[in-house]
KOLGU-4560 file (N, C-alpha, C; in nm, 3 decimals, padded with zeros to 5 digits):
<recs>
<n_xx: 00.401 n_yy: 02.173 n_zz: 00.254 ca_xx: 00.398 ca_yy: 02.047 ca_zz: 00.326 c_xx: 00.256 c_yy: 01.991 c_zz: 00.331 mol: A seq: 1 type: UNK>
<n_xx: 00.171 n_yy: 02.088 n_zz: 00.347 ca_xx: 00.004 ca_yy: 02.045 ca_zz: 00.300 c_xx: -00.001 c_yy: 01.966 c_zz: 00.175 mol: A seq: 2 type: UNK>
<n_xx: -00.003 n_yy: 01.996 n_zz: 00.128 ca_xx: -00.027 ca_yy: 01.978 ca_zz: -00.004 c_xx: 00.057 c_yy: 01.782 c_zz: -00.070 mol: A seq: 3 type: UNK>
<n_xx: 00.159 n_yy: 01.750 n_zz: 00.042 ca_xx: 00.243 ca_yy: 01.644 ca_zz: 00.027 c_xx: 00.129 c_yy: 01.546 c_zz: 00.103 mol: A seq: 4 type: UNK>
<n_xx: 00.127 n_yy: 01.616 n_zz: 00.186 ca_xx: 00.034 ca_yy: 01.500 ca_zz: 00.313 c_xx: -00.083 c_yy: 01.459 c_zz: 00.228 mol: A seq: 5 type: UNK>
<n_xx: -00.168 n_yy: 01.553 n_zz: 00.154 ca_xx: -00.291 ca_yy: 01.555 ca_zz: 00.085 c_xx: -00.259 c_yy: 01.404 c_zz: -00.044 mol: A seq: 6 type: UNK>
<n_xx: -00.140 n_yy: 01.449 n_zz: -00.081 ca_xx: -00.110 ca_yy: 01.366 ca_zz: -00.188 c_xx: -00.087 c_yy: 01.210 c_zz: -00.135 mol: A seq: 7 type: UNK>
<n_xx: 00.003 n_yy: 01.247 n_zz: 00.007 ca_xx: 00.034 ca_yy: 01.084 ca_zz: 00.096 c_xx: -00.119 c_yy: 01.013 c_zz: 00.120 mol: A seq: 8 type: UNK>
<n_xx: -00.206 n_yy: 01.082 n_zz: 00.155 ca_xx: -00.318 ca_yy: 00.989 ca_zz: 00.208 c_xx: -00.412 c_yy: 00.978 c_zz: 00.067 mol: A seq: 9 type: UNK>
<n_xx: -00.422 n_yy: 01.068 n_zz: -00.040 ca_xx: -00.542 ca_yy: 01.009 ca_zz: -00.198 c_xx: -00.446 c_yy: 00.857 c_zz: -00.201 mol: A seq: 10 type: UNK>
<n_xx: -00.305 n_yy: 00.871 n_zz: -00.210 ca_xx: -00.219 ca_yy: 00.746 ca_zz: -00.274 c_xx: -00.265 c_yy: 00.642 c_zz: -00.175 mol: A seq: 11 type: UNK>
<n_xx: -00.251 n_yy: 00.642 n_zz: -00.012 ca_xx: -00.300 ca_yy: 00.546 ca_zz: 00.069 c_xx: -00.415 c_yy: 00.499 c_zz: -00.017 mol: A seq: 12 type: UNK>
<n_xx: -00.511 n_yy: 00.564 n_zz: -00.003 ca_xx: -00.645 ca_yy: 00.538 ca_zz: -00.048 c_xx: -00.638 c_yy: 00.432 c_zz: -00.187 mol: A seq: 13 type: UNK>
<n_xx: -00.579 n_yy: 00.505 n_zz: -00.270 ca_xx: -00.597 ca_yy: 00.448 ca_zz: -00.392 c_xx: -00.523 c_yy: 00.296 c_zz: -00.404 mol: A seq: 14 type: UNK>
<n_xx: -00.414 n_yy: 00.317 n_zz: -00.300 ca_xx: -00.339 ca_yy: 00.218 ca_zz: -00.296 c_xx: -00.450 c_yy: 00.108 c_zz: -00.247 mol: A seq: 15 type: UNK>
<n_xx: -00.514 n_yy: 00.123 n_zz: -00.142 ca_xx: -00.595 ca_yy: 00.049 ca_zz: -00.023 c_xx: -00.711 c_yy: 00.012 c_zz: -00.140 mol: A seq: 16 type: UNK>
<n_xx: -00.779 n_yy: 00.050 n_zz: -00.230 ca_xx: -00.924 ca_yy: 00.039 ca_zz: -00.333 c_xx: -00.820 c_yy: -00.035 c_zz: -00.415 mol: A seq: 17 type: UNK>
<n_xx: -00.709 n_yy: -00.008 n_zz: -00.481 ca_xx: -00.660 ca_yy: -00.102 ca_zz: -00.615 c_xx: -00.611 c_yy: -00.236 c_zz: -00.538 mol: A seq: 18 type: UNK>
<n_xx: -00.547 n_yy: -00.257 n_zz: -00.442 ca_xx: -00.519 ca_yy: -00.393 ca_zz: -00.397 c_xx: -00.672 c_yy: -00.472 c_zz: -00.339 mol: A seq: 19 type: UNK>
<n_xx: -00.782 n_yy: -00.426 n_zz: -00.316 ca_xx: -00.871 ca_yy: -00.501 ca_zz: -00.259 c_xx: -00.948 c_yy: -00.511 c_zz: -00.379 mol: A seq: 20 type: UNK>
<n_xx: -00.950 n_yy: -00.435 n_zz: -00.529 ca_xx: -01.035 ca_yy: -00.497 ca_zz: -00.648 c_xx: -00.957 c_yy: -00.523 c_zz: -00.761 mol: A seq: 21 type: UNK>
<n_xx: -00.816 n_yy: -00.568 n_zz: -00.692 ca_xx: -00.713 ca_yy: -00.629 ca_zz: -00.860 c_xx: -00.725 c_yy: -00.751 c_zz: -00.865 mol: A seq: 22 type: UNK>
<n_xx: -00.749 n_yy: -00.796 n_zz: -00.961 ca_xx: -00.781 ca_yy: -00.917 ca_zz: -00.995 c_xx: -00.668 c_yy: -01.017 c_zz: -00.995 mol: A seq: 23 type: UNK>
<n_xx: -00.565 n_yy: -00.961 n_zz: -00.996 ca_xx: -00.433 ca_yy: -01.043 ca_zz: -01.013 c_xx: -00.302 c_yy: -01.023 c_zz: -00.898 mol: A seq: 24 type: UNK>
<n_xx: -00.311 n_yy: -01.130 n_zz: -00.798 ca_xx: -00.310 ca_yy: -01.182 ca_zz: -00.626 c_xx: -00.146 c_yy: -01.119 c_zz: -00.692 mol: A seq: 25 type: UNK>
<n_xx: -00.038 n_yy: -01.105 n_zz: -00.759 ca_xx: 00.054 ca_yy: -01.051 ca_zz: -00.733 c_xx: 00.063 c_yy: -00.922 c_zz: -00.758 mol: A seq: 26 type: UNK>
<n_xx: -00.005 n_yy: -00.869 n_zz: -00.833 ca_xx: -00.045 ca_yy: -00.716 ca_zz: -00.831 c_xx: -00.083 c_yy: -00.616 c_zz: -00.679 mol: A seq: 27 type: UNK>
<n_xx: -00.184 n_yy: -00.729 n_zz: -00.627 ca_xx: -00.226 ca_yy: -00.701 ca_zz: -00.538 c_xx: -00.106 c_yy: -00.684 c_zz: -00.382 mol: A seq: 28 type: UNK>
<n_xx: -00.011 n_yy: -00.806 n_zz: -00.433 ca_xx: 00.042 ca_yy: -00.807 ca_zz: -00.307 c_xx: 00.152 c_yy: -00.671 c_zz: -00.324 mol: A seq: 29 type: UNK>
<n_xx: 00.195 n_yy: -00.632 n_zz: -00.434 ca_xx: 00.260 ca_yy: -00.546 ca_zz: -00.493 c_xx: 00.240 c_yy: -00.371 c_zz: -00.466 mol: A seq: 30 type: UNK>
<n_xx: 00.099 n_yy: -00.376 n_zz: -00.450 ca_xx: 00.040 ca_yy: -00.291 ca_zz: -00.404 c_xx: 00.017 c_yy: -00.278 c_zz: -00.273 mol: A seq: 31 type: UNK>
<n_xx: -00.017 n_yy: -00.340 n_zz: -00.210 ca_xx: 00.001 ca_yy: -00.363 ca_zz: -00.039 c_xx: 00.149 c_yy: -00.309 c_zz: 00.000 mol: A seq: 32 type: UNK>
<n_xx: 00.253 n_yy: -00.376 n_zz: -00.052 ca_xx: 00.366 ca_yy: -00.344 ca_zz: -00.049 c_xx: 00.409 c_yy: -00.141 c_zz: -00.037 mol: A seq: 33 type: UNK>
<n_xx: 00.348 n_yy: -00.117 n_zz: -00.164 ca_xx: 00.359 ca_yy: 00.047 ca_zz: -00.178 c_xx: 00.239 c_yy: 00.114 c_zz: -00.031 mol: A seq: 34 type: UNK>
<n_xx: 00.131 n_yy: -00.003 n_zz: 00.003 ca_xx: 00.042 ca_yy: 00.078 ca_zz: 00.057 c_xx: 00.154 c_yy: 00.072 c_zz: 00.230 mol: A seq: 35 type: UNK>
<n_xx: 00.204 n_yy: -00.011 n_zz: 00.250 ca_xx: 00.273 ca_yy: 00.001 ca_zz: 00.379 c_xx: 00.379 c_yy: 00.071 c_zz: 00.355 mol: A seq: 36 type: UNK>
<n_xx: 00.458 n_yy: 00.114 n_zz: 00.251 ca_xx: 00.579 ca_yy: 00.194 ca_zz: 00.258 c_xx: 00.500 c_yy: 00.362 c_zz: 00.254 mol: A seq: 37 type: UNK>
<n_xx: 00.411 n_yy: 00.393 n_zz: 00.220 ca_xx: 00.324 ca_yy: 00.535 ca_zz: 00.220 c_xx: 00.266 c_yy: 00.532 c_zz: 00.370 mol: A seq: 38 type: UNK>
<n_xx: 00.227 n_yy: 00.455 n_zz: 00.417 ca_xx: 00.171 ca_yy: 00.433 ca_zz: 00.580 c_xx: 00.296 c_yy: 00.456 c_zz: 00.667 mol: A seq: 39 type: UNK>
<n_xx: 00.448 n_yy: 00.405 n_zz: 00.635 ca_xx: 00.555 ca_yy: 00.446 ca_zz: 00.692 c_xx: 00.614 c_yy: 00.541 c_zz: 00.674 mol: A seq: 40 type: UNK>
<n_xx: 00.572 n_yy: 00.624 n_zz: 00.516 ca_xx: 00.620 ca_yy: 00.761 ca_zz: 00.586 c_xx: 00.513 c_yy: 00.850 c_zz: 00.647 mol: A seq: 41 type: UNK>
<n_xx: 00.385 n_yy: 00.818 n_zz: 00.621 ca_xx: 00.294 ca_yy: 00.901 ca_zz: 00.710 c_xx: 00.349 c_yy: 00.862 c_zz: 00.856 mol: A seq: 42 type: UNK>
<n_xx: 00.348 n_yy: 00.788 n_zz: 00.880 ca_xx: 00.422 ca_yy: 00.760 ca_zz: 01.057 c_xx: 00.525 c_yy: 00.842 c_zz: 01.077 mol: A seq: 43 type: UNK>
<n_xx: 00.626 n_yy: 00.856 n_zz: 01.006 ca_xx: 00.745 ca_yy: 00.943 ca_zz: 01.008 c_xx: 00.688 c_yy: 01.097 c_zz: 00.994 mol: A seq: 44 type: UNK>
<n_xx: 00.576 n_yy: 01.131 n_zz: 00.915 ca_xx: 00.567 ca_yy: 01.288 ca_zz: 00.897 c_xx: 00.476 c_yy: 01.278 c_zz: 01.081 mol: A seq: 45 type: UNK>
<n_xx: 00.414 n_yy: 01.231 n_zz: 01.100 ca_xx: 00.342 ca_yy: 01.225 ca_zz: 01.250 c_xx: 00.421 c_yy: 01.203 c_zz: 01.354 mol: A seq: 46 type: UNK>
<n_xx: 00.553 n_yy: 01.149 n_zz: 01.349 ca_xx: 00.655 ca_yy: 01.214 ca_zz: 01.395 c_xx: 00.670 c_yy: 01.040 c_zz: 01.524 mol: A seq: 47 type: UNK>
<n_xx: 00.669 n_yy: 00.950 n_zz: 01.440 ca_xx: 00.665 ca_yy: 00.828 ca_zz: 01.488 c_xx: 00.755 c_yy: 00.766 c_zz: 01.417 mol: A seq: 48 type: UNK>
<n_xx: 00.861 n_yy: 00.762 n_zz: 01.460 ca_xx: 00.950 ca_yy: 00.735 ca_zz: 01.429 c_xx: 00.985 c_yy: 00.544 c_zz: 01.441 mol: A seq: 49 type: UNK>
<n_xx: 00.905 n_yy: 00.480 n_zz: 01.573 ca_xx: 00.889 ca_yy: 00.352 ca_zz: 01.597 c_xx: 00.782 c_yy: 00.280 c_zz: 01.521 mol: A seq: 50 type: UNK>
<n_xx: 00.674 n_yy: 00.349 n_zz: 01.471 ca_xx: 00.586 ca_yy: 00.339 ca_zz: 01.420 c_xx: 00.645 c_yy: 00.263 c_zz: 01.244 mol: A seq: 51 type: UNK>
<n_xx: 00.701 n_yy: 00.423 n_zz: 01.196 ca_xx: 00.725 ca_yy: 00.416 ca_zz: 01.077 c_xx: 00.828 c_yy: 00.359 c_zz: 01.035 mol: A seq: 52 type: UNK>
<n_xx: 00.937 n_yy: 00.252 n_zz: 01.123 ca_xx: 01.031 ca_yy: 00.182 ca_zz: 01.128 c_xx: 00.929 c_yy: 00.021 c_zz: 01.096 mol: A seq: 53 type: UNK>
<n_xx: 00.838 n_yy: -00.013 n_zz: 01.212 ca_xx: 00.764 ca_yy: -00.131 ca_zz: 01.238 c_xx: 00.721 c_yy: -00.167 c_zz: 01.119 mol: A seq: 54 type: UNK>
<n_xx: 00.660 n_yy: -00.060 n_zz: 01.062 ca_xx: 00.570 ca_yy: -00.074 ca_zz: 00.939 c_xx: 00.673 c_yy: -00.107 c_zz: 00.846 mol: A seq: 55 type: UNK>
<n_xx: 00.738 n_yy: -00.046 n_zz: 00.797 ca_xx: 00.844 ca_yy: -00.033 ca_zz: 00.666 c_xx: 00.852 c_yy: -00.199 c_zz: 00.720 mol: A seq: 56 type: UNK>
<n_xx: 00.956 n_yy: -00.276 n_zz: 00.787 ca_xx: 00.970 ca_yy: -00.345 ca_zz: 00.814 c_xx: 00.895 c_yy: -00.488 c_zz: 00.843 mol: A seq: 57 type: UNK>
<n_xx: 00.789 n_yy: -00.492 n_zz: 00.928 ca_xx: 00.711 ca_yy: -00.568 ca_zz: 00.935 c_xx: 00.590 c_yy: -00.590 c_zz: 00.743 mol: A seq: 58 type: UNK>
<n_xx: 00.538 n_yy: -00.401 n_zz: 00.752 ca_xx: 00.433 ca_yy: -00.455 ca_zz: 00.666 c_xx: 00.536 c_yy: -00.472 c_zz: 00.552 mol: A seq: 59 type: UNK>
<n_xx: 00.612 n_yy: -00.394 n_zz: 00.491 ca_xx: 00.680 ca_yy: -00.388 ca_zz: 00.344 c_xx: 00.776 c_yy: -00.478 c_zz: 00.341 mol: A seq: 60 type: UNK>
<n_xx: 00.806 n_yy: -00.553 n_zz: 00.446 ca_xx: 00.905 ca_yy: -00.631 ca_zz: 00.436 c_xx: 00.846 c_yy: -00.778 c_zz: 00.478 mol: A seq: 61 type: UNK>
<n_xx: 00.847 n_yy: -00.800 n_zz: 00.624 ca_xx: 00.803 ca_yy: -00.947 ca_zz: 00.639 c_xx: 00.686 c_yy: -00.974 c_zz: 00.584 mol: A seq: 62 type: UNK>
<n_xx: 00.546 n_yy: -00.924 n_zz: 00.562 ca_xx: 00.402 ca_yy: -00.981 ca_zz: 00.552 c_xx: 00.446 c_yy: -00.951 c_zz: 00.399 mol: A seq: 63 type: UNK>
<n_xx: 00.532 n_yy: -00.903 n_zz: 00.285 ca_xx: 00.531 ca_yy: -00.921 ca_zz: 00.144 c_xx: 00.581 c_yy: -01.062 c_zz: 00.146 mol: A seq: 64 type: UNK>
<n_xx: 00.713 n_yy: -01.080 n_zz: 00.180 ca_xx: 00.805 ca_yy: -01.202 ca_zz: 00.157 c_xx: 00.691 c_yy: -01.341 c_zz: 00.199 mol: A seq: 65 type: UNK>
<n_xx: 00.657 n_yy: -01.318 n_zz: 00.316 ca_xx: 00.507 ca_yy: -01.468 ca_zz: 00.352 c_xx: 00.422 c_yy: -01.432 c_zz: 00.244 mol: A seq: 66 type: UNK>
<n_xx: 00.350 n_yy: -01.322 n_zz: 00.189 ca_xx: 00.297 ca_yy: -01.339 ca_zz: 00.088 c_xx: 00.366 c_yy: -01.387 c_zz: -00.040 mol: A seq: 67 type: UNK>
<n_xx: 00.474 n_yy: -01.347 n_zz: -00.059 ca_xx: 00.502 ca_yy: -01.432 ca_zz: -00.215 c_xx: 00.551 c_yy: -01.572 c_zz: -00.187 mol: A seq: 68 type: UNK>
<n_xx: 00.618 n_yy: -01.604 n_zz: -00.036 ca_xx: 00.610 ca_yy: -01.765 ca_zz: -00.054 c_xx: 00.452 c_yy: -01.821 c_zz: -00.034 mol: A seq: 69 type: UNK>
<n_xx: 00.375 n_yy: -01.773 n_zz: 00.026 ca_xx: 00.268 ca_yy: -01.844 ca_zz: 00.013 c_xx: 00.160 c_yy: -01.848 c_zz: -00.127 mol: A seq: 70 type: UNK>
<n_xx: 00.221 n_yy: -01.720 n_zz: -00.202 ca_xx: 00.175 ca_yy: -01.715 ca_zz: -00.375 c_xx: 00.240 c_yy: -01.854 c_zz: -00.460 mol: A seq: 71 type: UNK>
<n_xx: 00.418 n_yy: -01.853 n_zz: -00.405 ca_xx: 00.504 ca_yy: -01.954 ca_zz: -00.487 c_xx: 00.404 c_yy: -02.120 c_zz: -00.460 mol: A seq: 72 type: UNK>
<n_xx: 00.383 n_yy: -02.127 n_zz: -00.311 ca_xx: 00.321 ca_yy: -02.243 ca_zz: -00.255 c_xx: 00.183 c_yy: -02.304 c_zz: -00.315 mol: A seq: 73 type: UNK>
<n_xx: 00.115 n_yy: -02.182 n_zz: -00.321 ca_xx: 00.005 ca_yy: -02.236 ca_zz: -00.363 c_xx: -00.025 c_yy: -02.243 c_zz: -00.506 mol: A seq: 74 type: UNK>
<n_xx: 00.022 n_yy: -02.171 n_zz: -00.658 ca_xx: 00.083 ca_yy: -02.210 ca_zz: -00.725 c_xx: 00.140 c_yy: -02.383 c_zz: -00.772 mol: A seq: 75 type: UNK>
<n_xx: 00.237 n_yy: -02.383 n_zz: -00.674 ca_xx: 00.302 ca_yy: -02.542 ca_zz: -00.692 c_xx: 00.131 c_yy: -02.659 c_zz: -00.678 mol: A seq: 76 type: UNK>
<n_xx: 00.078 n_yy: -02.563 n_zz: -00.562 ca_xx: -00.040 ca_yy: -02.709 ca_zz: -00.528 c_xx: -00.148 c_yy: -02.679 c_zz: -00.633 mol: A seq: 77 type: UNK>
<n_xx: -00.165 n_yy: -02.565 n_zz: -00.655 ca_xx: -00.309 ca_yy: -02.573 ca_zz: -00.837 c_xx: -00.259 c_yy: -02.618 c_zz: -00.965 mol: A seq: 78 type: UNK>
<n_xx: -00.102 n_yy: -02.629 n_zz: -01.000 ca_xx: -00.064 ca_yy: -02.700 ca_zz: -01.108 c_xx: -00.043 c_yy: -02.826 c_zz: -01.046 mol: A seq: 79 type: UNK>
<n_xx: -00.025 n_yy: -02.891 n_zz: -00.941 ca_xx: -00.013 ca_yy: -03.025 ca_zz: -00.889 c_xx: 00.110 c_yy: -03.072 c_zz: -00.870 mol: A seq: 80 type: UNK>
<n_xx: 00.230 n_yy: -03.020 n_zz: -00.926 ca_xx: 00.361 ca_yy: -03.000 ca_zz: -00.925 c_xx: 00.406 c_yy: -03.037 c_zz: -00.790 mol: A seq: 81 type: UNK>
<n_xx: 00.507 n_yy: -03.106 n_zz: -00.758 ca_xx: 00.567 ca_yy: -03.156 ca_zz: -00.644 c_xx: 00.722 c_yy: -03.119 c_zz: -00.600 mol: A seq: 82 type: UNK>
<n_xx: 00.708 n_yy: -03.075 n_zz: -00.498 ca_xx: 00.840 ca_yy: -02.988 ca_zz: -00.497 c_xx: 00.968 c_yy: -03.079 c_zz: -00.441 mol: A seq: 83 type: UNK>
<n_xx: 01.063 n_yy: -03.032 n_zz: -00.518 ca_xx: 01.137 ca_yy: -03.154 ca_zz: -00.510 c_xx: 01.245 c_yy: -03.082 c_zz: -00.368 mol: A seq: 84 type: UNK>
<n_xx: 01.337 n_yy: -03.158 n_zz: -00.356 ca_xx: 01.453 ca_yy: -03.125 ca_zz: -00.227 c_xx: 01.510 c_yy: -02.994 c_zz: -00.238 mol: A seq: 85 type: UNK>
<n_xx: 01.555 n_yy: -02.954 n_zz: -00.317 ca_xx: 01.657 ca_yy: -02.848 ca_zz: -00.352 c_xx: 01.565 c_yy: -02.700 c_zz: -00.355 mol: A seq: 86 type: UNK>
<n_xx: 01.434 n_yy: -02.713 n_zz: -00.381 ca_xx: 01.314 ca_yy: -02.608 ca_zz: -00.429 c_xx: 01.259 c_yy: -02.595 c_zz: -00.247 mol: A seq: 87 type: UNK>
<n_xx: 01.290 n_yy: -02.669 n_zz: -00.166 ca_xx: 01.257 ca_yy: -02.668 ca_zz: -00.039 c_xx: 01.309 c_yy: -02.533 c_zz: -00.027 mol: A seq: 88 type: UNK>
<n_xx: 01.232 n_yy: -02.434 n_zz: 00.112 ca_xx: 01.302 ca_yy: -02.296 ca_zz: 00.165 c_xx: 01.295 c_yy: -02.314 c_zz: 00.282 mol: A seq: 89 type: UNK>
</recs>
């Protein structure tokens, strides 16, 4: 079980260094993504069970989805593209 935990927190890490120097904002958010689902099961091995629910949920779930509409959004406004009725969310 040592030896899992050791492996859960290098991956945090690596996860936490590759999303803050990837050059490419969906990679990055992609990675954030894996870095909050490894943060939720460290909550679960620490025996936080509310913890590692919040996270899964909040970080891997709601703060990805606002990140890729606000990737789709801003996107539409650097090509200049105008979003029509139906492309509305």
């Amino acid at each position: 079980m040592e030896i899992f935990r050791i492996i859960l927190l290098v991956t945090l890490v690596v996860c936490a260094l590759s999303a803050s120097f990837s050059k490419n904002i969906l990679t990055s958010i992609v990675i954030f993504m894996s870095y909050s689902l490894v943060m939720s099961i460290i909550w679960a091995i620490l025996q936080s069970p509310d913890l590692a629910i919040t996270e899964a949920a909040v970080g891997a779930g709601v703060t990805s989805v606002l990140f890729f509409i606000t990737l789709k959004k801003i996107r539409l406004i650097s090509t200049g593209k105008k979003e029509t009725p139906h492309e509305k969310e």
